[in-house]
N, C-alpha and C positions, 0 to 999 in steps of 0.2 A: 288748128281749130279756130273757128269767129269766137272771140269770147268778147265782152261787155264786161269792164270794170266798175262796177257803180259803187261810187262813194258818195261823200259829202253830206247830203239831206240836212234837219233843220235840229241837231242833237246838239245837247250841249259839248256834244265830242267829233262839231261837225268839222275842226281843223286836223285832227289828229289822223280823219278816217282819209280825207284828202291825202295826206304823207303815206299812209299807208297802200290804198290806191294806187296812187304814183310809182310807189316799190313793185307792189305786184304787176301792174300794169308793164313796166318798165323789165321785170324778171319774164314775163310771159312771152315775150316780144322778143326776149333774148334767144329764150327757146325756138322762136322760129312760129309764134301761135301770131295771127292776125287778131291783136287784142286791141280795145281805146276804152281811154277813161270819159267816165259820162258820172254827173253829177245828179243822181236822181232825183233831185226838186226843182236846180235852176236847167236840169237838162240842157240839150243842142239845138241851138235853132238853126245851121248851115250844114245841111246831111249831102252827102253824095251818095243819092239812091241807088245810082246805078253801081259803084265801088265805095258802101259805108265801111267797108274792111279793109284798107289801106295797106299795099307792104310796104310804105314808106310813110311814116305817120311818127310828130313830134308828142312826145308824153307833156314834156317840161309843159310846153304850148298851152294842151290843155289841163293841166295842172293851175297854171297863171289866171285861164279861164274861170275856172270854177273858183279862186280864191278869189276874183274881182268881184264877188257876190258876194260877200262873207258881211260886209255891211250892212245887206239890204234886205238881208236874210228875216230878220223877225216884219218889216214893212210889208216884204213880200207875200209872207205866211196873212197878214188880215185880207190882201186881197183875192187869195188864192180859194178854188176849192178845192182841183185836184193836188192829192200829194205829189204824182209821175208829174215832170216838167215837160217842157215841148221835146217830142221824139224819143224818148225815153222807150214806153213800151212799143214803140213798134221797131225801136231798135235790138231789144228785147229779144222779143219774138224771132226775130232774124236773124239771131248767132244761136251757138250749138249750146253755149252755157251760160250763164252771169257767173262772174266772180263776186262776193258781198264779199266787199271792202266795206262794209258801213259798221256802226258802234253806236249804241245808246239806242233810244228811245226813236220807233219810227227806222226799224232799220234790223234792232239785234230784239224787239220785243214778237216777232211773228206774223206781222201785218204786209209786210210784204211778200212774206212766206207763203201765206195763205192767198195772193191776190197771183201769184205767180203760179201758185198748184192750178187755181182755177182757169189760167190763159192757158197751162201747159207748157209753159215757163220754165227750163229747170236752171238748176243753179246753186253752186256752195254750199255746203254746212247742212244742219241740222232743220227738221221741216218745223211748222207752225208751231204746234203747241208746245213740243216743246221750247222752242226758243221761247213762246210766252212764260212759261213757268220758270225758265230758268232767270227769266229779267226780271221777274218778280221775288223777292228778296223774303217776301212773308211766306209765298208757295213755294218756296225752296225748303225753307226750314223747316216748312211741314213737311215735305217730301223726304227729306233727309231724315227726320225724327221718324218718320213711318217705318222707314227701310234702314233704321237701324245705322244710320251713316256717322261719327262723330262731328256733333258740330255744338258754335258755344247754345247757352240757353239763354234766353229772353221770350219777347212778346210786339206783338206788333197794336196797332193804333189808326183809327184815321186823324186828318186835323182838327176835325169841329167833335174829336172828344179825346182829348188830348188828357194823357195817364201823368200826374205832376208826382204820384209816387211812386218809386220803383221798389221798394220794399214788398209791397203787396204779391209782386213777382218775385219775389228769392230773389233779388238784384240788391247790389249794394255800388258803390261807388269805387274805381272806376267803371263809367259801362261806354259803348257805343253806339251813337245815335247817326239811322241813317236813311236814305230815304228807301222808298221800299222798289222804287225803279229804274234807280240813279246807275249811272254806268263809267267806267273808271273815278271812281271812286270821289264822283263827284257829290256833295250833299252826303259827304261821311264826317262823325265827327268823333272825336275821345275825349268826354267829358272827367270830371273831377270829383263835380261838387254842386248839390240843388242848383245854385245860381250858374253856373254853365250849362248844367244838363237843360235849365229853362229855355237860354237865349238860343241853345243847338236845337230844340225843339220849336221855335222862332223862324229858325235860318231853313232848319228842313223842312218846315209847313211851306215854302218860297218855289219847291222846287215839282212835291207831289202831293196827291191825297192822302196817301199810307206811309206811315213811319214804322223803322224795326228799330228795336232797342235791344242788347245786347249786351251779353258778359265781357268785359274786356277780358283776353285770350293776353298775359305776358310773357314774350318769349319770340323765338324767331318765324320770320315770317318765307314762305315756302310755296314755288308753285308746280301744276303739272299738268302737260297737255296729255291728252287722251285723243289720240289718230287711231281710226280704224278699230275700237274697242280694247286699243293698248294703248299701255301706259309710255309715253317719252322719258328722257331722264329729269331725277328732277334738280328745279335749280331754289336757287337760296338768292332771297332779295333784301339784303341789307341798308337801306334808308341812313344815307351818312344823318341825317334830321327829319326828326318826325314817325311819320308811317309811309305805307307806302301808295301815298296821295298822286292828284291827277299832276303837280308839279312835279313829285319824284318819277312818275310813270315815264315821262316826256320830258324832262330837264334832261340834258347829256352832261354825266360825272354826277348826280345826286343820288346814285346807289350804285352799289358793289352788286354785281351780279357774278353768281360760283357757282358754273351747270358744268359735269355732274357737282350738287351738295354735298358739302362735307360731312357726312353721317353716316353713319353706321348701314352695312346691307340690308341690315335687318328692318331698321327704319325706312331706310328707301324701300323696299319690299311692300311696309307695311303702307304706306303713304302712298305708293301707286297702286297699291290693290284695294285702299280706302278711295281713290281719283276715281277710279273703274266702276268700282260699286257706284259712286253719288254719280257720274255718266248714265250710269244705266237706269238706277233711280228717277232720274228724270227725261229720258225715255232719248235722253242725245245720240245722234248717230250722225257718223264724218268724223267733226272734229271738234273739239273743245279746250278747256282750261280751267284747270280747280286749284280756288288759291286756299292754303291750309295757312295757320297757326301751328307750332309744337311747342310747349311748356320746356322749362331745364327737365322736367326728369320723363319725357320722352313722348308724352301725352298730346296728340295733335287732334286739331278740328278742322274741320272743311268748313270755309265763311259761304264761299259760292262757286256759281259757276258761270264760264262766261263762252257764249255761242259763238260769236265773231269776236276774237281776242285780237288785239293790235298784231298787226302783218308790216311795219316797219321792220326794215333788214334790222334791224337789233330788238326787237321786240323780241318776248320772253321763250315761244313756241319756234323763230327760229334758230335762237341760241340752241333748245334743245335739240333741234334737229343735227346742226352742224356737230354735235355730242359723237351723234350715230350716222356722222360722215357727209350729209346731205347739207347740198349750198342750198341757200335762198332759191334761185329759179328751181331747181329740184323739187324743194318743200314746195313751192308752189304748184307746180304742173300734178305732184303728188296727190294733195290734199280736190285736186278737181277729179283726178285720176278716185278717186276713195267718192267722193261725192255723188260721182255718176252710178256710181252702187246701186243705189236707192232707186234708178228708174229702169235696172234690168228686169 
């Protein structure tokens, strides 16, 4: 197959999508698919029209390329109007599928989703709306509380009226404050005590308009993809410090990662058929990742869900995969293989 890797864009998680990118791109190619990585904002200015699909084509190369922008990146964005960079959608157009290797905002929130249904575009994952609802952290929790999903309690906020007490809400200290569209866990925070819970509500007015605030969930922290409306195995992410933030996500040796979890059938049962459920709830189809909370005496929440979850050969969906026997290029060829569902 032509497929188009598009990573990069202008997310605060525009280096991580890059690695990931590069992975899949690099595992596609293995398979034998005429794939390239393209950066959907600083896009390609030197196309070969006549052979844009190369069988001899350097990833690294263009990998180097699109980090050479990572500077100019916010400069860029005042001068710009379109988001697609040069070549971008007509290269698009021209392959059988895009892979979204992208993450965060302008990428995993449905805007591209929606501009790609309208060309006839197809490609990866899950279609618009839901990817919008699922980046939005305040429509989750409703989504979830509707459809009966376990997740913790809070309330959400915009900046210019900003909630100084949490009492009002059945909240008590610790809680979590985070932004309401923020992606690897960027703009999350575990506050204490009024004067932290202030400054975190400070630091997350920096990033969005909407803030969630949250019950702190104590206890281990637990994820699970959802391919195809089943559940993967799931894994156990232990944080040697802290939570599990955008340094632990991406630091290599800052968390213990145990797929399959150490817990009980019955737990793993319950946690992939709670994954399943908040999937469906918020209308995801392809592929996904719900990260849970579980208390010591056995009591777990779903925090969220995430539409394009990191695709680094160690990232969390493809540990689980290799569980139930599948390498990386596998998972990947798979997950397009499940994708293309949606336009039979």
């Amino acid at each position: 197959m032509k497929i188009v890797v598009l990573a990069g864009g202008t997310s605060t998680e525009r280096e991580i999508s890059i690695v990931s990118g590069t992975g899949i791109c690099g595992a596609l190619r293995q398979k034998g698919h005429e794939a390239i990585l393209v950066d959907i904002f600083c896009g390609v200015e030197d196309v070969d029209w006549e052979n844009p699909f190369p069988a001899e084509y350097d990833v690294e190369k263009a990998a180097e390329y699109m980090k050479s922008f990572n500077p100019q990146i916010k400069e860029m964005q005042k001068t710009r109007r379109s988001f697609f960079g040069p070549n971008v959608l007509k290269l698009c157009e021209a392959c059988d599928i895009v892979f979204l290797g992208l993450h965060g905002a302008n990428g995993e929130d449905g805007k591209v989703q929606a501009a790609f249904d309208l060309m006839g575009i197809r490609y990866t994952g899950t279609g618009y709306l839901s990817s919008a609802m699922a980046m939005d952290k305040r429509i989750t929790k409703e989504v979830f509380l509707m459809n009966n999903v376990p997740t913790p309690g809070g309330f959400s906020m915009s900046t210019d009226a900003l909630e100084k007490d949490i009492a009002k809400h059945g909240l008590s200290f610790p809680v979590v404050v985070k932004t309401s569209c923020g992606g690897s866990s960027v703009g999350v925070y575990i506050v204490n005590d009024q004067k932290e819970y202030e400054e975190a509500l400070g630091d997350a007015s920096q990033y969005q308009d909407d803030i969630v605030v949250e019950e702190y969930i104590k206890g281990r922290e637990f994820s699970v993809a959802v391919v195809d409306d089943k559940a993967y195995p799931v894994i156990e992410i232990a944080p040697l410090q802290g939570f599990y933030d955008y340094k632990n996500k991406y630091q290599a040796g800052s968390t213990v990662e145990t797929c399959p979890a150490e817990i009980s059938p019955e737990l793993t049962a319950k946690m992939q058929e709670n994954a399943v459920k908040a999937a469906r709830a918020l209308g995801l189809t392809g592929y996904s990742r719900l990260d849970f909370m579980m208390k010591e005496n056995g009591d777990m929440y779903c925090l969220e869900a995430n539409t394009l979850p990191g695709m680094t050969p160690t990232s969390l969906i493809p540990q689980e995969a290799k569980v139930l026997g599948m390498d990386y290029p596998t998972l990947c060829e798979e997950l397009i293989r499940i994708s293309l569902k949606k336009y039979e």
